[in-house]
Each structure stands twice: as C-alpha cells, then as structure tokens.
VMD Tcl script that builds the backbone (N, CA, C; Angstrom):
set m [mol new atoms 402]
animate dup $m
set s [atomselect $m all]
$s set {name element resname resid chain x y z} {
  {N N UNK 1 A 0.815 -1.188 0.000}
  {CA C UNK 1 A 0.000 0.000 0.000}
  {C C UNK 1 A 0.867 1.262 0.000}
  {N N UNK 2 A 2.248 1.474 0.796}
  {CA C UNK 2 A 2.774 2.690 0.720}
  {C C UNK 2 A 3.647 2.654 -0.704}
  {N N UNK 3 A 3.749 1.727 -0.890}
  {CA C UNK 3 A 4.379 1.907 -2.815}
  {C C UNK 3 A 3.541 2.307 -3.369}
  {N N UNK 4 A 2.199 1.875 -3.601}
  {CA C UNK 4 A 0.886 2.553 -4.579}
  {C C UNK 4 A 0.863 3.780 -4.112}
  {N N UNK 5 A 0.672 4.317 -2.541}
  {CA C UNK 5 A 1.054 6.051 -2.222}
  {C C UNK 5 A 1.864 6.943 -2.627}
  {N N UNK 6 A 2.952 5.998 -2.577}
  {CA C UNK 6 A 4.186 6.791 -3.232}
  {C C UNK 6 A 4.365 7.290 -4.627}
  {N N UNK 7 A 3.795 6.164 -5.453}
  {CA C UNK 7 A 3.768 6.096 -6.974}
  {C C UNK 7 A 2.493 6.938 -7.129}
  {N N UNK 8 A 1.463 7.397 -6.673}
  {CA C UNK 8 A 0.373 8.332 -6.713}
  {C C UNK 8 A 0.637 9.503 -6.156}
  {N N UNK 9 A 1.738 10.033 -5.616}
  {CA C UNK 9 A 2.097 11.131 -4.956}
  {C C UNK 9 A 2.966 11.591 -6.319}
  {N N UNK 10 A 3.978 10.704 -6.696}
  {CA C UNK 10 A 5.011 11.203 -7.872}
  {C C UNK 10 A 4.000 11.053 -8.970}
  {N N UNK 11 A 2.986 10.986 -9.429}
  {CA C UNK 11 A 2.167 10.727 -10.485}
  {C C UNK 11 A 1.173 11.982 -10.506}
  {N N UNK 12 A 1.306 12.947 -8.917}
  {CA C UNK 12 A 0.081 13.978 -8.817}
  {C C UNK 12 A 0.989 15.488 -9.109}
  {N N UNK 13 A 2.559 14.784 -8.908}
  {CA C UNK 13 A 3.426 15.812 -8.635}
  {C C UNK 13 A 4.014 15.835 -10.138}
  {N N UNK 14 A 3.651 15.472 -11.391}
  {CA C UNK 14 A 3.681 15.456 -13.015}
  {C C UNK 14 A 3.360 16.086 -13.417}
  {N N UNK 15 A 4.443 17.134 -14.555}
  {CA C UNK 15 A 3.617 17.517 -15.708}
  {C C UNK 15 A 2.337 17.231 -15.677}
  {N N UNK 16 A 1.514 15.928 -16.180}
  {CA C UNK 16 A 0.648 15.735 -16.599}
  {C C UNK 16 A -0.454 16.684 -15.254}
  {N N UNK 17 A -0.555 16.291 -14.019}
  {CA C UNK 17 A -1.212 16.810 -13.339}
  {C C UNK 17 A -1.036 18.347 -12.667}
  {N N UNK 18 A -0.093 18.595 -13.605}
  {CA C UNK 18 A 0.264 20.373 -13.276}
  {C C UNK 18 A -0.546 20.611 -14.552}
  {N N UNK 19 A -0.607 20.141 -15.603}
  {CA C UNK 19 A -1.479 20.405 -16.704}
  {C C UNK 19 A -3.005 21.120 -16.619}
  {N N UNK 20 A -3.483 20.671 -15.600}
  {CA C UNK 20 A -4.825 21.084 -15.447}
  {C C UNK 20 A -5.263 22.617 -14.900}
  {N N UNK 21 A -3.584 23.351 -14.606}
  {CA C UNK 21 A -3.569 24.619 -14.452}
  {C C UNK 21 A -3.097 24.713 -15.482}
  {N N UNK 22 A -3.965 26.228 -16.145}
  {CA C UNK 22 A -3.272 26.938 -17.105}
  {C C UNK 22 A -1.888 27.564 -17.338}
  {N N UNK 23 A -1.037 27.142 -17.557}
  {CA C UNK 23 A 0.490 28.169 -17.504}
  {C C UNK 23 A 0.072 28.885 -18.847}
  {N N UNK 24 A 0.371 30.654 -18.019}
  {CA C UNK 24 A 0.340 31.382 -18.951}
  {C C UNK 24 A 1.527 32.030 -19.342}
  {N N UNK 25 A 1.237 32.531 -20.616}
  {CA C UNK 25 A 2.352 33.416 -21.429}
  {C C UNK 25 A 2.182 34.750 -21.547}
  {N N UNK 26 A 2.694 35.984 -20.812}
  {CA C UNK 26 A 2.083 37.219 -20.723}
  {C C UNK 26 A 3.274 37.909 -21.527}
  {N N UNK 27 A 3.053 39.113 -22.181}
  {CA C UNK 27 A 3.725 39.775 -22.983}
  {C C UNK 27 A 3.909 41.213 -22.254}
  {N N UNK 28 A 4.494 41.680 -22.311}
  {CA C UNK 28 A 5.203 43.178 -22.165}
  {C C UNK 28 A 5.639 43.857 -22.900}
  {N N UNK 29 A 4.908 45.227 -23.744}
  {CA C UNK 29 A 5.481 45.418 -24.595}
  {C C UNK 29 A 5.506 47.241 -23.993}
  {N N UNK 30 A 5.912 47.844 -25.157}
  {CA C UNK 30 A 5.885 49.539 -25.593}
  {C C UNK 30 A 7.249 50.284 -25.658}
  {N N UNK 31 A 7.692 51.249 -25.473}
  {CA C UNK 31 A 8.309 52.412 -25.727}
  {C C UNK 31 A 9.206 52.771 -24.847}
  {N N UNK 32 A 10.496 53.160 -24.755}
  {CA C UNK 32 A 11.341 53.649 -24.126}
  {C C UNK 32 A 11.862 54.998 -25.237}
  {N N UNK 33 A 11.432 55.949 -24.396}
  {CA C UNK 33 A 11.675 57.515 -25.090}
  {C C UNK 33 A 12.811 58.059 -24.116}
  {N N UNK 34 A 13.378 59.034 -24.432}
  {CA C UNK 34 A 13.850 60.490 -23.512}
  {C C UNK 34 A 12.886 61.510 -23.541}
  {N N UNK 35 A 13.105 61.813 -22.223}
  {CA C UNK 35 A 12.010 63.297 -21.723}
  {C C UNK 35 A 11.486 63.986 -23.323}
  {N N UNK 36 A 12.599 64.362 -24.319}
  {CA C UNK 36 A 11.819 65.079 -25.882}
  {C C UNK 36 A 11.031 64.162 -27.002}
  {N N UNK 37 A 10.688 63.272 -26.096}
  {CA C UNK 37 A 10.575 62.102 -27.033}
  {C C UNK 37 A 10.982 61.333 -27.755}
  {N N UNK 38 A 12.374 61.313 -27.897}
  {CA C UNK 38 A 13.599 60.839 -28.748}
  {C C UNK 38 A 13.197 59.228 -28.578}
  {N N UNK 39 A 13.016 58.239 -29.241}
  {CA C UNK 39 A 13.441 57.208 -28.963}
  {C C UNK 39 A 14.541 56.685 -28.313}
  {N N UNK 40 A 14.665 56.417 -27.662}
  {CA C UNK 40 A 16.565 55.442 -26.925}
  {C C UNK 40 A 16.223 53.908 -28.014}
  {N N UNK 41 A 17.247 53.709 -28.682}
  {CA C UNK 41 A 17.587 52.577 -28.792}
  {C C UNK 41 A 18.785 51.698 -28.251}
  {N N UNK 42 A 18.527 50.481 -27.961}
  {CA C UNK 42 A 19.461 49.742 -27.122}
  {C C UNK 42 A 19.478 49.814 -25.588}
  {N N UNK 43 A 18.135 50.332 -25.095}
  {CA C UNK 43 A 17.958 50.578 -23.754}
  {C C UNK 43 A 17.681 49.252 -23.487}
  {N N UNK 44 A 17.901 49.030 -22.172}
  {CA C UNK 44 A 17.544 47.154 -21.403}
  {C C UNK 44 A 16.230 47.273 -20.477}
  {N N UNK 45 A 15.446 46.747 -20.723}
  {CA C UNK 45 A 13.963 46.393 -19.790}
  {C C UNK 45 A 14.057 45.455 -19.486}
  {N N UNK 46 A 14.100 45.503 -18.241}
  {CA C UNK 46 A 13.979 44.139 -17.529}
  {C C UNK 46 A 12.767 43.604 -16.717}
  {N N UNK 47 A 12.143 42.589 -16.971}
  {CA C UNK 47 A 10.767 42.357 -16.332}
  {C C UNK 47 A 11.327 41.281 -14.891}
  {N N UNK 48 A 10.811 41.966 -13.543}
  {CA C UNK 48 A 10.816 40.605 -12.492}
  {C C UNK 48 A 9.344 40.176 -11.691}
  {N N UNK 49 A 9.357 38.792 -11.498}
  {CA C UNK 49 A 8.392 38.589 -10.886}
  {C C UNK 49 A 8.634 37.149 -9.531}
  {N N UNK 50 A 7.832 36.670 -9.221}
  {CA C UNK 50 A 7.866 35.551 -8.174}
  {C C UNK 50 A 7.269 34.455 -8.723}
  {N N UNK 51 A 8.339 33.650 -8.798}
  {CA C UNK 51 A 7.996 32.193 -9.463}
  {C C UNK 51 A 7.074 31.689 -8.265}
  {N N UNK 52 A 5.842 31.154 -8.536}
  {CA C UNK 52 A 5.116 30.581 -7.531}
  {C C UNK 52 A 5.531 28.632 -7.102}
  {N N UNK 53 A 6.229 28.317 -8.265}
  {CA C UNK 53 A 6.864 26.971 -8.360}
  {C C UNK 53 A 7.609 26.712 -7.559}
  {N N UNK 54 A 9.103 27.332 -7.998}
  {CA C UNK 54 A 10.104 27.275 -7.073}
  {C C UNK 54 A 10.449 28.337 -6.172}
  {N N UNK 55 A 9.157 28.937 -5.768}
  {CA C UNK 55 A 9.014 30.194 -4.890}
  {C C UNK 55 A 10.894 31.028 -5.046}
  {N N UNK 56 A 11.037 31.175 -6.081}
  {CA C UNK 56 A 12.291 32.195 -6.499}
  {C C UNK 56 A 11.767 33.742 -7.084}
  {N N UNK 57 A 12.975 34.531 -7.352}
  {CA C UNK 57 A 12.153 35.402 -8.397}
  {C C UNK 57 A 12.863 35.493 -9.534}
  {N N UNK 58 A 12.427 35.253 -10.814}
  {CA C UNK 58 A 12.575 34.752 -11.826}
  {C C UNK 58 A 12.694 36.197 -12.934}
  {N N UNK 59 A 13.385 36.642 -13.924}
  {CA C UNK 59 A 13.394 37.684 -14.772}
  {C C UNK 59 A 14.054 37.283 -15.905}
  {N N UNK 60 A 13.316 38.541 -16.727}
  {CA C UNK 60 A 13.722 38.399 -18.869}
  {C C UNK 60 A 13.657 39.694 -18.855}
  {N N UNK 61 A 14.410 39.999 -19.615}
  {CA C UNK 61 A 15.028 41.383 -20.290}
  {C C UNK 61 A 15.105 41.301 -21.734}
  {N N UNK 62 A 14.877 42.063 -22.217}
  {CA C UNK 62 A 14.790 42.778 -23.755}
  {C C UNK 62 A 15.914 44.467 -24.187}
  {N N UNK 63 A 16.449 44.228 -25.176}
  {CA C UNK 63 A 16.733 45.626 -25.817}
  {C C UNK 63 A 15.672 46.238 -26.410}
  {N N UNK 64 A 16.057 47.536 -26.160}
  {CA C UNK 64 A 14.639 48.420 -27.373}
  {C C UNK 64 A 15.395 48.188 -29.003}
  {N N UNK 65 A 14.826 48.832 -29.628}
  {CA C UNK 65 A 15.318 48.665 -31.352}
  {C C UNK 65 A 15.511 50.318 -31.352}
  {N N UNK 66 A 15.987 50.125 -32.574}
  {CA C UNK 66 A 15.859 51.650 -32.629}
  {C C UNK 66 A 14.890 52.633 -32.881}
  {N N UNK 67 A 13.353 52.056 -32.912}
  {CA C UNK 67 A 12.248 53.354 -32.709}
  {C C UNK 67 A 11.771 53.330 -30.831}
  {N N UNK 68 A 12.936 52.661 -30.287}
  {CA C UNK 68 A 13.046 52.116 -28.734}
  {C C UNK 68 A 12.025 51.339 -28.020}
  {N N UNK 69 A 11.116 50.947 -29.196}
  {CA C UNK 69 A 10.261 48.994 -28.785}
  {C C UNK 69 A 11.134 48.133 -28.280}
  {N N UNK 70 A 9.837 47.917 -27.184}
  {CA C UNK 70 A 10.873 46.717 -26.637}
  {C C UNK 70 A 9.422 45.190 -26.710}
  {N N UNK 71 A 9.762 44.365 -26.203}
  {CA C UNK 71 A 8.980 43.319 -26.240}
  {C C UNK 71 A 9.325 42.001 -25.415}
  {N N UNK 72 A 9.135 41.484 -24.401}
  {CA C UNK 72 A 9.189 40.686 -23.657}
  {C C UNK 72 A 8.204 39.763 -22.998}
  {N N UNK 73 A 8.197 38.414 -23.099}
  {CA C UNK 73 A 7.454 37.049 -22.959}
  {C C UNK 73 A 7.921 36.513 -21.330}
  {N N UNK 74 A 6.787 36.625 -20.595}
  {CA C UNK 74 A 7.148 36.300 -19.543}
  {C C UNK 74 A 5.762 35.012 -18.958}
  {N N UNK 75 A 6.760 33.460 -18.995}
  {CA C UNK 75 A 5.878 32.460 -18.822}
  {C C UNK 75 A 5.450 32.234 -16.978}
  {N N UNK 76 A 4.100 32.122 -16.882}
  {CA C UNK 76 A 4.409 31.975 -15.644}
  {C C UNK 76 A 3.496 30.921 -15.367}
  {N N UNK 77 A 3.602 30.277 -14.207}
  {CA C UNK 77 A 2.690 28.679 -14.386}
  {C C UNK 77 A 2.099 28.855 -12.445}
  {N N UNK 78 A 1.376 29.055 -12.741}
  {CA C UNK 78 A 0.645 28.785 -11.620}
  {C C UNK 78 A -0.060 27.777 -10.758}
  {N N UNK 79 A 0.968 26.479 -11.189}
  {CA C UNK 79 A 0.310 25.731 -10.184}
  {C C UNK 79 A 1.284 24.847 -9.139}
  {N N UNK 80 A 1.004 24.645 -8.025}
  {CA C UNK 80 A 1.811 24.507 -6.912}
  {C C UNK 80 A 1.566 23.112 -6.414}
  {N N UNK 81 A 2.129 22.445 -6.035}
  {CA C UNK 81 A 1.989 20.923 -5.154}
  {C C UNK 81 A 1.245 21.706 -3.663}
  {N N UNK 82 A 0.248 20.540 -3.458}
  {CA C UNK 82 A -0.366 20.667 -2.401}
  {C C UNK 82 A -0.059 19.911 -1.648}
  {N N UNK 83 A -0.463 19.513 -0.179}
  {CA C UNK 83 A 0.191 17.906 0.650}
  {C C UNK 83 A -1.147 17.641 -0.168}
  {N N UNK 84 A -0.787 16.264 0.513}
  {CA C UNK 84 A -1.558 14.821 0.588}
  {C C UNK 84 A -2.394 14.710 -0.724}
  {N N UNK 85 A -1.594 14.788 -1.898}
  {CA C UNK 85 A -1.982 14.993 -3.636}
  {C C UNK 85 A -2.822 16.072 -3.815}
  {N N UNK 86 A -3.208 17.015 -2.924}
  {CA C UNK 86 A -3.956 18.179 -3.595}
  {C C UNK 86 A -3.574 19.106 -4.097}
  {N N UNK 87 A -3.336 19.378 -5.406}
  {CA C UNK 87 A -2.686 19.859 -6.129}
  {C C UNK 87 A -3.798 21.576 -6.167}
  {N N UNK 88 A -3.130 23.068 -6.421}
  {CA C UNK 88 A -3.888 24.125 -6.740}
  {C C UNK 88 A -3.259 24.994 -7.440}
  {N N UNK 89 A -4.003 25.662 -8.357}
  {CA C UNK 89 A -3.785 26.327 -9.189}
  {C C UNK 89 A -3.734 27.830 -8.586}
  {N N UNK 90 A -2.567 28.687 -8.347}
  {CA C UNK 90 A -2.105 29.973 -7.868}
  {C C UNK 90 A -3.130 31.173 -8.636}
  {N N UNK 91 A -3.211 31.808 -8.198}
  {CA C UNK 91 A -3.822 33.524 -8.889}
  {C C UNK 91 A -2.553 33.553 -10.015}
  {N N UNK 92 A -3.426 34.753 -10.654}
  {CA C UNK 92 A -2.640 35.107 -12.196}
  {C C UNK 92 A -1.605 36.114 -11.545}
  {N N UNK 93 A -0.385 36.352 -12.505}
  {CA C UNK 93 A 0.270 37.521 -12.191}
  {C C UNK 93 A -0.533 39.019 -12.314}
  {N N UNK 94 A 0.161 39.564 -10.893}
  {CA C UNK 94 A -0.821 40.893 -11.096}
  {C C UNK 94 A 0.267 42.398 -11.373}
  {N N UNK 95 A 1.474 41.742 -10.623}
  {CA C UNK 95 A 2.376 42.763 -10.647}
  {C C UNK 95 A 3.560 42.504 -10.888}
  {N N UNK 96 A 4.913 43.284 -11.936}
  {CA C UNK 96 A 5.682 42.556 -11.872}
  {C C UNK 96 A 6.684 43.974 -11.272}
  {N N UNK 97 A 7.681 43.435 -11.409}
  {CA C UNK 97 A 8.952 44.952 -11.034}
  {C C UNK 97 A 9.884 44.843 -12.251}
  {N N UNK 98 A 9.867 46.140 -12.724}
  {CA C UNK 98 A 10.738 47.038 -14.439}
  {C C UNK 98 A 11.683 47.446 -13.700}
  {N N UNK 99 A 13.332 47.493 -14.511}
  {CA C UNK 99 A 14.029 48.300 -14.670}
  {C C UNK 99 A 14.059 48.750 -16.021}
  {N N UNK 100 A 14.332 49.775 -16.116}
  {CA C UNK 100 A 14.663 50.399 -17.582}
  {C C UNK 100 A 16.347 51.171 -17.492}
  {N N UNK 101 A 17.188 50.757 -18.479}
  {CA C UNK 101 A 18.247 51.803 -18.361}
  {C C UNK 101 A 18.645 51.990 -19.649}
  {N N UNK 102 A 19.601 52.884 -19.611}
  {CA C UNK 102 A 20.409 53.047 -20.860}
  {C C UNK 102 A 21.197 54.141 -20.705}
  {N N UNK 103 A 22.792 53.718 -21.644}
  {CA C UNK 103 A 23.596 54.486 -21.422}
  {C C UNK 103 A 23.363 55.918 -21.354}
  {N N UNK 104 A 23.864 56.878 -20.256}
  {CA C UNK 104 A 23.594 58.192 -21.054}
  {C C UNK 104 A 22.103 58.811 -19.817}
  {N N UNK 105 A 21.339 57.930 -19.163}
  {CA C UNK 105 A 20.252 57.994 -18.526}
  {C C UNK 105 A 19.857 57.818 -17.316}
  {N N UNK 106 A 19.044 58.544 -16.921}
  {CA C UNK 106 A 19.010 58.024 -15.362}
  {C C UNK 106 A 17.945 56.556 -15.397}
  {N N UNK 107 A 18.407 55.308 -14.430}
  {CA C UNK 107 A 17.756 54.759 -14.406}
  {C C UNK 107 A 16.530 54.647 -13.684}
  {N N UNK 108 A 15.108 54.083 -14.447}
  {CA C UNK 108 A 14.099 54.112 -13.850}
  {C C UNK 108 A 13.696 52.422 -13.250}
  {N N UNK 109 A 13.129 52.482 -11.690}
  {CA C UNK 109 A 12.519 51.189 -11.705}
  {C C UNK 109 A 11.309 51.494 -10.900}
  {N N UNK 110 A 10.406 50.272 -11.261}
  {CA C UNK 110 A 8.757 51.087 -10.599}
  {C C UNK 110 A 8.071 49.813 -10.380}
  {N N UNK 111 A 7.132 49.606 -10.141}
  {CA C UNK 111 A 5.962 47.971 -9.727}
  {C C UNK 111 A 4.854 48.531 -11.373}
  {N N UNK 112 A 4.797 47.664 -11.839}
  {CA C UNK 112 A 3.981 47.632 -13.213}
  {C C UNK 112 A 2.858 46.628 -12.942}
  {N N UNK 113 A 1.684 47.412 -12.888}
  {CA C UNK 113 A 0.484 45.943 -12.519}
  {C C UNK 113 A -0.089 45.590 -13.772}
  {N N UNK 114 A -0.216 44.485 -13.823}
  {CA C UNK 114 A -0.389 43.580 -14.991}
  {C C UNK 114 A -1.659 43.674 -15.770}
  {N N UNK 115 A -1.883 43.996 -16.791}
  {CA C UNK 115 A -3.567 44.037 -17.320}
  {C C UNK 115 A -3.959 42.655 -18.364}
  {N N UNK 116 A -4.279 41.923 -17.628}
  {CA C UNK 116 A -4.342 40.581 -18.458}
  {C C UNK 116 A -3.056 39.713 -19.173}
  {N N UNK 117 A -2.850 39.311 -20.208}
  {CA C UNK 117 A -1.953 38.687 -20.594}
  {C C UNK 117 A -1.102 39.475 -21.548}
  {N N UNK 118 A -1.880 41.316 -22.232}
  {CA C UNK 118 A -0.925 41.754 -22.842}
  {C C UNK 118 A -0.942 43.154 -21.868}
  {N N UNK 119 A 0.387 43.523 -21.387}
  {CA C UNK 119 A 0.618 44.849 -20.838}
  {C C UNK 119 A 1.517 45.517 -21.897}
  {N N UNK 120 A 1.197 46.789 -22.008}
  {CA C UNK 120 A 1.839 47.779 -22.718}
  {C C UNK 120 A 1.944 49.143 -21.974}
  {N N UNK 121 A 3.301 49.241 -21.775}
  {CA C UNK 121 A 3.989 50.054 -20.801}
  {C C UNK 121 A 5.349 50.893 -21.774}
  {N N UNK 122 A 4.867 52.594 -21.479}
  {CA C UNK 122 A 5.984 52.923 -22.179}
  {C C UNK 122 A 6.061 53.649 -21.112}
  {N N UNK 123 A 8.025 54.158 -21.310}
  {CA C UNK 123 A 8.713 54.838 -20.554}
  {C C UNK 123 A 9.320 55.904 -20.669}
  {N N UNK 124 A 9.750 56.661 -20.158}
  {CA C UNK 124 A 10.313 58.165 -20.440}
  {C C UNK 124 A 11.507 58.110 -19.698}
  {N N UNK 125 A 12.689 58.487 -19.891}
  {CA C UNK 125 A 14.076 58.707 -19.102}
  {C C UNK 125 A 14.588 59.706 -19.168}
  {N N UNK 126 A 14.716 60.335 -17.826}
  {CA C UNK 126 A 16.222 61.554 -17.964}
  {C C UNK 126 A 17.571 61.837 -18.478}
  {N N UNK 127 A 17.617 62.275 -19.329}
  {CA C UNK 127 A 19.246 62.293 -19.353}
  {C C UNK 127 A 20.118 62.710 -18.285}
  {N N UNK 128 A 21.026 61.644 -18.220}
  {CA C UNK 128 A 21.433 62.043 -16.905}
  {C C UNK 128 A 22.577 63.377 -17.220}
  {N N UNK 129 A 23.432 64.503 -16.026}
  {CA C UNK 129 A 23.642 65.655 -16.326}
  {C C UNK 129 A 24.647 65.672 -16.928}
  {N N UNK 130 A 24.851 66.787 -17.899}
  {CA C UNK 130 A 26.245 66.781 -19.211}
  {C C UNK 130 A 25.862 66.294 -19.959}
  {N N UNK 131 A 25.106 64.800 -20.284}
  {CA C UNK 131 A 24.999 64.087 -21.294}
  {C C UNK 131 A 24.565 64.836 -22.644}
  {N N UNK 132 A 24.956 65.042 -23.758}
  {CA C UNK 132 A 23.822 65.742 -24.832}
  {C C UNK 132 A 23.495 66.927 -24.434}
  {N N UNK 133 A 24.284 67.663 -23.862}
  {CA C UNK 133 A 24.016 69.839 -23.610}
  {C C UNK 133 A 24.987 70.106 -24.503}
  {N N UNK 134 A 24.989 71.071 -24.891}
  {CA C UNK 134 A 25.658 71.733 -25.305}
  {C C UNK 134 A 25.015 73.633 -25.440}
}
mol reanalyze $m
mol bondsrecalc $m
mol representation Tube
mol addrep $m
C-alpha cells in the first residue's frame, strides 16, 4: 500500500497533473523615449516577478530597437503541489517589477500591474547631467 502512495504522490506531482492549471504566457510590450521624445535605442527592460513553483524570483530582459520597442514574454505557471496529492492552481500575475536603463540615462525602476496577458507600458528617461548639452 505505501508503494501505490508513493507512486500516486510522484504521479500527482507530473507535468501531466500540473497540466490542469493553465500556464500562462504574458507579454510586455511599448516604448522607451527620452524626456523630448527621442526614442533610446538599445535601452535594457527588464521584467521581475515571483515564481510561484520554485518560490524564487525569476526575470527576462529585452533591448529596445531603434524606434526604442521593446517586447518581452514572460511564462508563468501557476500551479503549486499541495500535501496529501492536492494539487492548486495559484492567482494570475498581477504585478511585476521594471528596470529600464540606458547608457547616457538616469535609471528608472517602478511595480507595473499587470492588465491581463498583454501589458503595454511605455517609458520616459532623464538624461542624466552633461549628457547631450551643449
């Protein structure tokens, strides 16, 4: 009987039975400007959040391009081992934490709350002082 427990505990703790929660794929996208609106290209966005799995915190980063789009895929799976095989499916991501930098800029970081599976978040940066006066 504790072998059939055992083998039903590693059988609840499977892929297959993490399956029945949705793991989602949320996107992050928009704009990294300077205060005149300049595009920055090659600025770094970095998305963080809290793995609910391996209760860590987990992050992906993107460059902007040069009209300073950026775009970032952030998977997150919400479902957790329960005791005694009860397995549950976690809340959706609601908030994650941005850095934005780039050479030349002051860096910005802020809490970004999540609007469903696509957020679109643009940013504005200071030049930091001297940079580009003349």
């Amino acid at each position: 009987m504790k072998v059939f427990a055992a083998t039903l505990l590693v059988l609840l703790t499977t892929p297959a039975a993490q399956a029945k929660c949705a793991n989602d794929l949320y996107r992050f996208t928009g704009v990294v400007t300077a205060t005149d609106a300049t595009p920055i290209s090659d600025a770094l966005v970095a998305v963080a959040w809290n793995d609910t799995v391996q209760g860590t915190t987990l992050e992906r980063t993107a460059h902007t391009d040069s009209a300073g789009r950026y775009s970032i895929e952030v998977p997150f799976y919400p479902w957790k081992g329960g005791s005694r095989g009860a397995d549950t499916c976690n809340a959706k991501l609601t908030e994650v934490a941005v850095l934005v930098a780039a050479s030349g800029y002051v860096e910005q970081e802020t809490e970004q709350p999540v609007k469903g599976l696509q957020t679109t978040a643009n940013y504005s940066l200071k030049r930091t002082a001297g940079v580009g006066l003349r």
